[in-house]
N, C-alpha and C positions, 0 to 999 in steps of 0.2 A: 538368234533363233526365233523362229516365228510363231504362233497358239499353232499353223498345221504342221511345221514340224518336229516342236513338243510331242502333239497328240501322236502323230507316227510314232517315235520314240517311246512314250507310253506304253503304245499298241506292242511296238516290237518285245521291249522289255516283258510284258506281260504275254507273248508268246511263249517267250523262251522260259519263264519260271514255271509257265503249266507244263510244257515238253519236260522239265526237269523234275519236275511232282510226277510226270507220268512213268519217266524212268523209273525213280525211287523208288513208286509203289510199285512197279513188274520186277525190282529188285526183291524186294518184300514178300512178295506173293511166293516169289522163287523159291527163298531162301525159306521159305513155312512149310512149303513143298517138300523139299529138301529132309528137314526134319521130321514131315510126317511119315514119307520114303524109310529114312532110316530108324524110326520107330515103331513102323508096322511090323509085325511078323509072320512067318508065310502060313502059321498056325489060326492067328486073331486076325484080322486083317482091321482093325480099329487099334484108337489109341484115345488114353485119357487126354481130354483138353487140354489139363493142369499139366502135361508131364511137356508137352508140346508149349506150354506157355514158361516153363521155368528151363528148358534147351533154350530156346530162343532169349529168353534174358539173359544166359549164360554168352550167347552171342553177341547180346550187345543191342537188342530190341526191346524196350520198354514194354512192358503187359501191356498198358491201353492201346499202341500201337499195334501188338501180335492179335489183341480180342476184334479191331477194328481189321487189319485184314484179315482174319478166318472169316470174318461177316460178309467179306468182299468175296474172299476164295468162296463162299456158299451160296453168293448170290449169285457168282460166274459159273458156277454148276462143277465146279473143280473138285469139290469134296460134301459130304453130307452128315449134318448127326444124325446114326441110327437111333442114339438114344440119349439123354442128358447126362452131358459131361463127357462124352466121345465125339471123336472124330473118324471118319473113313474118307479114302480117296472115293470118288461120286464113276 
């Protein structure tokens, strides 16, 4: 094998690991979604952070993980804090 078709190889490799990071995190996003869905109520339409971050560790999502995508979910305009320590669908 040659240094140009290493570097292909490289290149390919490192396609496919960002496509798989990209899946992960729209798995991710979903499933926070998912939990804020089912913890909103048709009364409050918010939910504490905390309550939305210890569902999702119950699922099997590390907290630094669940804090880093609600960051994402709020910077994709998906949801919003009205106020510290809650969350609403945006």
């Amino acid at each position: 094998m040659d240094q140009a078709d290493f570097d292909d190889l490289i290149r390919r490799q490192n396609m496919m690991l960002r496509s798989v990071a990209d899946e992960s995190e729209t798995d991710s996003k979903i499933k926070l979604m998912d939990i804020i869905n089912d913890l909103v109520t048709d009364r409050n339409r918010k939910v504490h952070k905390e309550a939305v971050i210890l569902e999702a560790e119950m699922q099997g999502m590390p907290e630094s993980e669940v804090e880093r995508v609600l960051t994402l979910l709020k910077e994709d305009h998906f949801i919003i804090e009205p106020e510290p320590g809650f969350v609403k669908k945006a």
